[in-house]
C-alpha positions in Angstrom: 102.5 108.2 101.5 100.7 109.1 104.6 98.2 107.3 106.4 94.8 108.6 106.9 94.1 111.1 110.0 90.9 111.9 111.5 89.1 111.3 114.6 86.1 108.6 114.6 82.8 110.5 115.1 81.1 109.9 118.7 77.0 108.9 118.9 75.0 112.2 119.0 71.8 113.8 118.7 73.1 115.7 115.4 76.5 114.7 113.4 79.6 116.7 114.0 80.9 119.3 111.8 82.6 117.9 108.8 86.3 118.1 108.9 86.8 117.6 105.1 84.9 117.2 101.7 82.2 114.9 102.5 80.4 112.6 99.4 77.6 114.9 99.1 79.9 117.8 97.8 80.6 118.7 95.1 84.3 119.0 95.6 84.4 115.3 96.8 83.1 114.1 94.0 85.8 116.1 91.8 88.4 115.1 94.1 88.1 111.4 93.8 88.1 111.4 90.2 90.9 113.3 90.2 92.5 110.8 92.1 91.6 108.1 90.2 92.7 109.5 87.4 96.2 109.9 88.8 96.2 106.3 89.5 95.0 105.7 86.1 97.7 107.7 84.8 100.8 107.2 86.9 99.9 103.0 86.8 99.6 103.1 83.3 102.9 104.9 82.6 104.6 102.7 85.0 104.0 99.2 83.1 103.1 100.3 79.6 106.1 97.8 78.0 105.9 94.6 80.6 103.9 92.8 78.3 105.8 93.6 75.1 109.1 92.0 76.3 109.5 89.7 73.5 108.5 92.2 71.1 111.2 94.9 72.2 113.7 91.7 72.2 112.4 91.1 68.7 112.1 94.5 67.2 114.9 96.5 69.1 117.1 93.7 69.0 117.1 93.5 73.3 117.9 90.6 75.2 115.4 89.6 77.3 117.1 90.8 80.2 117.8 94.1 78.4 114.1 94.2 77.7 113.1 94.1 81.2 114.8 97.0 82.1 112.2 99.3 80.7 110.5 98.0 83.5 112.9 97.5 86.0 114.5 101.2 85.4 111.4 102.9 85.8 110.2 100.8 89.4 113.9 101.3 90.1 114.0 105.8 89.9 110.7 105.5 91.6 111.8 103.7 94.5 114.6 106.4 95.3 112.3 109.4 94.2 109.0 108.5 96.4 110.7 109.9 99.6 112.5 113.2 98.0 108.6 113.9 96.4 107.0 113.0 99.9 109.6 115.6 101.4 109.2 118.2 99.0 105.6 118.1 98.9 105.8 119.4 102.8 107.0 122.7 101.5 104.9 123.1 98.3 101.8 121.3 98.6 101.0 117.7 97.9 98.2 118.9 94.9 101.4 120.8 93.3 103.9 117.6 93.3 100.7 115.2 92.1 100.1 117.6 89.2 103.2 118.2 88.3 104.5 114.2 88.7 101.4 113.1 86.6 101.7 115.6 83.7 105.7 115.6 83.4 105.7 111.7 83.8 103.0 111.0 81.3 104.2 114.0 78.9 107.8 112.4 78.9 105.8 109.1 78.0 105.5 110.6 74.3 108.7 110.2 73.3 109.5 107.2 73.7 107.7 105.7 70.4 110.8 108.2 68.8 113.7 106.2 70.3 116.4 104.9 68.3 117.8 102.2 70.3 116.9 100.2 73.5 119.3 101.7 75.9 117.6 105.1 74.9 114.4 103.4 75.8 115.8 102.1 79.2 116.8 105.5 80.3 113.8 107.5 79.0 112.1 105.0 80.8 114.2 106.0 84.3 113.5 109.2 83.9 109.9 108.1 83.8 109.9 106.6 86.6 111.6 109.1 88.5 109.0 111.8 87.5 105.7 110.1 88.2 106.9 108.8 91.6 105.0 111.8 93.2 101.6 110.2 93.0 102.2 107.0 95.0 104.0 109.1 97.2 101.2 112.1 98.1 98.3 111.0 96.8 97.0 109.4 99.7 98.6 111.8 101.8 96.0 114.8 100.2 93.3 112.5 100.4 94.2 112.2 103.7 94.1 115.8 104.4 91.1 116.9 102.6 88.7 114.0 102.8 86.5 114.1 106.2 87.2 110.9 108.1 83.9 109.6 107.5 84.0 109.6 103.9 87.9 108.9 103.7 87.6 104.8 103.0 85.7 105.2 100.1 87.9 108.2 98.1 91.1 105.8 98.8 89.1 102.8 97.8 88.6 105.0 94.2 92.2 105.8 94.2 93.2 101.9 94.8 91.0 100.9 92.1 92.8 103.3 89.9 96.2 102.0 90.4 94.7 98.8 89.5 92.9 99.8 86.8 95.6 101.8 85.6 98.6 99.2 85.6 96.4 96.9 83.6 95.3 99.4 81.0 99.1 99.9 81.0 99.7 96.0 80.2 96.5 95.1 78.0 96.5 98.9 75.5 99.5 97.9 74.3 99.3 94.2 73.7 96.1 95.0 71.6 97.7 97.7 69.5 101.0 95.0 68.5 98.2 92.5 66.8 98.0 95.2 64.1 100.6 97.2 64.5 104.7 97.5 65.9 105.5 98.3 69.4 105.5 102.5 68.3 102.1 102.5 67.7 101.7 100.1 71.0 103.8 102.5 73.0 102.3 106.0 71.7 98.4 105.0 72.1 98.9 103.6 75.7 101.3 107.1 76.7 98.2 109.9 74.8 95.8 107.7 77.4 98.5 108.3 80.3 98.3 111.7 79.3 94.7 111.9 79.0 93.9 110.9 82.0 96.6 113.2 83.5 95.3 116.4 82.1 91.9 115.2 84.1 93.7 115.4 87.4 94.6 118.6 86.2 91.2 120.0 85.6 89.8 118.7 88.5 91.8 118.4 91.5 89.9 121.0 94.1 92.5 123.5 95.5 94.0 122.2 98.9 92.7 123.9 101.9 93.8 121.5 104.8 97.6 122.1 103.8 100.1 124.5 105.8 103.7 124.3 104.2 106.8 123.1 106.5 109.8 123.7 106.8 112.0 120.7 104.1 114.2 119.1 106.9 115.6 115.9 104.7 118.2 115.0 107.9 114.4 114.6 110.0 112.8 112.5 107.5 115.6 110.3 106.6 115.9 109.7 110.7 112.9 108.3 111.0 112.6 106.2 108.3 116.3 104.6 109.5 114.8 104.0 113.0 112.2 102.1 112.0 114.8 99.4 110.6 115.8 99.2 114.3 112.0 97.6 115.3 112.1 93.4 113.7 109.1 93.7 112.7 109.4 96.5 110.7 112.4 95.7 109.2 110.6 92.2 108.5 107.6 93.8 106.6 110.0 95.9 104.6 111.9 93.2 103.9 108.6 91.1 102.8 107.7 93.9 100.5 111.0 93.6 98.6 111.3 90.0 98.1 107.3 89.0 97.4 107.0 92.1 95.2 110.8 91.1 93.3 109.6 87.8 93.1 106.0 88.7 91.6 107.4 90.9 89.0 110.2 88.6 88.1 107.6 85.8 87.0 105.3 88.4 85.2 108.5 89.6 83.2 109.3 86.7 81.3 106.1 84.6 81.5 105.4 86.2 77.5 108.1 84.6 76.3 108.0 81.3 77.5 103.8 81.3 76.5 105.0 82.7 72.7 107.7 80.1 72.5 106.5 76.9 74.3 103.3 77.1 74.0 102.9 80.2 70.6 100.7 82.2 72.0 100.4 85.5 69.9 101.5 89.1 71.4 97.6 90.0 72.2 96.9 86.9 74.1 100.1 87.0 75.7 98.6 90.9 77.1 95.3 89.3 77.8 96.7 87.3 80.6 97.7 90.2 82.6 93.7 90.2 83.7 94.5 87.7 86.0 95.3 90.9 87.7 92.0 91.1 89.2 92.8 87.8 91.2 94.7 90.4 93.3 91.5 92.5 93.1 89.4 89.3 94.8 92.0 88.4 97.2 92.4 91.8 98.8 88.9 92.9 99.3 88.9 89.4 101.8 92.2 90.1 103.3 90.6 92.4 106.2 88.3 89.2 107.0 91.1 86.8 106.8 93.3 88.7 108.4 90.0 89.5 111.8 89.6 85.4 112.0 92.8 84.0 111.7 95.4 86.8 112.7 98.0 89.0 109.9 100.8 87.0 110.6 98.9 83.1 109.7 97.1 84.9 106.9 100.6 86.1 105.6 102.2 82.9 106.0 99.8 81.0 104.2 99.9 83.4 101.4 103.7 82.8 101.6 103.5 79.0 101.2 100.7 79.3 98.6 103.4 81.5 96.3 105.8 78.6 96.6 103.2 76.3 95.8 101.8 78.0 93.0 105.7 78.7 91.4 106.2 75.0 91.4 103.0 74.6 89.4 104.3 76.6 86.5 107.1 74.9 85.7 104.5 71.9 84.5 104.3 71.8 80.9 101.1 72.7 79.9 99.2 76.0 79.5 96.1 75.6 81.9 98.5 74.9 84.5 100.9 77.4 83.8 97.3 79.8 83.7 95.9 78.2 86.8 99.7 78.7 88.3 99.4 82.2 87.5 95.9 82.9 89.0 96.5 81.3 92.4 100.5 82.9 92.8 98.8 86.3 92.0 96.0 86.2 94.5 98.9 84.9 97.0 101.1 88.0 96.2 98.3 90.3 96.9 96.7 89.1 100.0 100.7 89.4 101.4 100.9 93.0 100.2 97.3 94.1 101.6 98.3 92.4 104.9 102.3 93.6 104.9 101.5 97.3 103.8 98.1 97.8 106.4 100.6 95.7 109.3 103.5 99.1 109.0 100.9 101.3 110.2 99.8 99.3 113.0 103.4 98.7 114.3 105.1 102.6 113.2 102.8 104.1 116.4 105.0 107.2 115.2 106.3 108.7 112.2 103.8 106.9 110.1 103.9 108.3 107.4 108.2 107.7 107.0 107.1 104.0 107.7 105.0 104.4 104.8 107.6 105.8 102.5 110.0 103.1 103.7 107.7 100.2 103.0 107.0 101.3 99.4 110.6 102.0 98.6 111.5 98.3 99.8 108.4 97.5 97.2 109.7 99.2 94.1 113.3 97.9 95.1 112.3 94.6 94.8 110.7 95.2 91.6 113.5 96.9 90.4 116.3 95.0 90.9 114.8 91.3 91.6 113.2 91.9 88.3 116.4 92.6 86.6 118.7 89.9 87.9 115.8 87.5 87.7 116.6 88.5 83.7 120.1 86.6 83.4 118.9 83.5 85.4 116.2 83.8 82.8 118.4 84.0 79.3 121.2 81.9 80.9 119.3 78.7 82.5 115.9 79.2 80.6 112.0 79.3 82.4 112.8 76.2 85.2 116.7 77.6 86.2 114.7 80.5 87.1 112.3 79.2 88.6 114.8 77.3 91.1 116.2 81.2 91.5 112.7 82.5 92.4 112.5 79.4 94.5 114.7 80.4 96.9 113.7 84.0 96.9 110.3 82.7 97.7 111.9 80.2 100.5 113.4 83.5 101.9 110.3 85.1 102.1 108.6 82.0 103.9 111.0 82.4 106.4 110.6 86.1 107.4 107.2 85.8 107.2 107.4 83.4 110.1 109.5 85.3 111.9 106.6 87.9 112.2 104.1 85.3 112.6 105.6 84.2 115.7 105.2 88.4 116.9 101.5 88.7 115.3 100.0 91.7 116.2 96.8 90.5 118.6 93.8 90.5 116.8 92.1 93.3 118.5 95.2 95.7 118.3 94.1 99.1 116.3 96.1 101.9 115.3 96.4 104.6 117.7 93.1 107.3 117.6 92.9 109.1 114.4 94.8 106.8 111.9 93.9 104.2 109.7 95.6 101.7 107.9 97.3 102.3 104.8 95.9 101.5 101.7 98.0 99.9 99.6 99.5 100.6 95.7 98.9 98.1 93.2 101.6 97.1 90.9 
């Protein structure tokens, strides 16, 4: 994922030529619903069982570990497959890999209400992953490239908005559908929305005219993206978006069971709570803000200690805390990601875009395999021995975090002329 290019328009008697689609075409307007629809699709592909855990435990005969596998295999194959899609989009066009990723992914998603077992599910669900992992990787990038400067914030803030949107369609479709039917029907309905929304990327995405193809140099690339682990606070940030985004999905994984069997909520509500999404929503529209009056790296520690905070708040016994626990650690989570992921492209003064790449595959790693292991800590020690596990993940992630407070970025620091920071992915 690139970050935005472009060079700030200068005071004039008359505007400068437009350098991209501008709001008033036609084009734009096609372009960033296309792109929302991507993150519509992709997002909702991506989580479409995490909030029927208990059910494919229950009706697939899955342990709960097991059953967080179809999430963790699908974050997992789209952590090692955003940097080969970024790379191979260089030689055949980022609209291509976008199209392709979102139709393939979302096709593939069709199948699994067909599956005979869970470890079928698991690695459909892989494969899945691996296929739609060329949207977070490019879509930005062609925004990038075909949206004038000017204009540029507002078709990634569409795009954001999707992957938000997206991952909870992805979460709240299905829980509906299992309070009158089984997790096939739950499954299928969510995937034929994936796939509409897909096929609307398709019809709309304007043809790319900002794109000349490179030469694939994978040995370049990879380069790069290894030197950046040489810079602290780099390797910091990636190492932030690993453990708070592990830790994050770990908690959402098997909060449905404990809220069915402690406190016998039904599969639908059990969806419903996934809305506390748009906490995330709140925080990071006031992250800029927070970030221009008390500096990235207090903002980001705060959040930190706020998680920690907030886990030790579920483990009380009651539902409005456990809810209230929820809210606040999710707001937390996402004021750190808004901060961590806009930080890489004010410290990567070159190769961006590999910083970029790096960062999210730190992301999906932590979602991946945090959100696995979290499982057995789960099913062997119950809801407080993992908390205790997450606990310490958390006290890790205080602890980096305050390493890069202490090398804050000063507050009127900007990206070199002609980027922008990085919008992030939502999860």
């Amino acid at each position: 994922m690139a970050a935005a290019t472009g060079t700030s328009p200068t005071p004039s008697a008359s505007p400068p030529p437009a350098q991209g689609l501008r709001r008033d075409q036609r084009d734009y307007r096609r372009a960033t619903v296309a792109t929302l629809a991507a993150g519509l699709a992709s997002f909702n592909a991506m989580y479409l069982t995490q909030a029927m855990l208990p059910t494919l435990v229950g009706q697939l005969g899955m342990s709960p570990t097991g059953s967080a596998l179809t999430v963790s295999a699908t974050t997992g194959m789209l952590a090692l497959c955003i940097v080969p899609a970024s790379i191979l989009s260089e030689r055949f066009g980022r609209g291509r890999v976008l199209i392709l990723s979102a139709l393939l992914g979302t096709l593939l998603g069709l199948l699994l209400p067909f599956v005979a077992s869970g470890t079928t599910l698991i690695l459909l669900r892989g494969l899945q992953g691996a296929l739609i992992a060329g949207v977070p990787a490019v879509a930005m990038t062609w925004l990038s490239e075909e949206v004038d400067p000017r204009d540029l914030g507002r078709a990634m803030g569409t795009y954001v908005a999707g992957t938000t949107v997206g991952g909870l369609s992805g979460r709240l479709i299905p829980a509906g559908v299992l309070e009158f039917s089984d997790w096939r029907w739950a499954v299928g309905l969510s995937a034929l929305v994936a796939v509409g929304f897909a096929v609307l990327l398709t019809i709309l995405l304007p043809k790319q005219k900002h794109f000349t193809p490179k030469s694939i140099r994978p040995r370049a690339e990879l380069a790069a993206m290894s030197g950046h682990w040489r810079n602290p606070r780099l390797a910091a940030l990636f190492l932030i978006a690993f453990l708070a985004m592990g830790t994050f999905v770990s908690l959402y994984n098997f909060l449905g069971f404990r809220l069915m069997e402690e406190f016998g909520l039904s599969e639908g509500l059990v969806g419903l709570v996934f809305v506390l999404y748009l906490a995330g929503t709140w925080s990071s529209a006031r992250v800029g803000s927070w970030n221009d009056r008390f500096g990235r790296g207090t903002t980001m520690l705060t959040a930190a200690l706020t998680m920690l905070a907030a886990l030790a708040l579920s483990a009380v016994p009651s539902l409005v805390a456990t809810l209230v626990a929820l809210l606040v650690f999710t707001a937390a989570f996402f004021t750190i990601h808004s901060s961590a992921s806009g930080w890489v492209g004010l410290i990567a003064t070159t190769h961006r875009a590999e910083g970029s790449s790096m960062y999210l595959f730190c992301y999906y790693l932590g979602s991946s395999l945090l959100g696995w292991v979290s499982g057995f800590f789960f099913t062997g020690l119950g809801w407080h021995g993992m908390l205790v596990w997450l606990g310490g993940i958390l006290l890790s992630l205080v602890a980096v975090v305050a390493f890069l407070a202490r090398r804050d970025v000063p507050l009127d620091a900007r990206p070199a002329a002609g980027a922008t920071d990085p919008a992030p992915d939502r999860p």
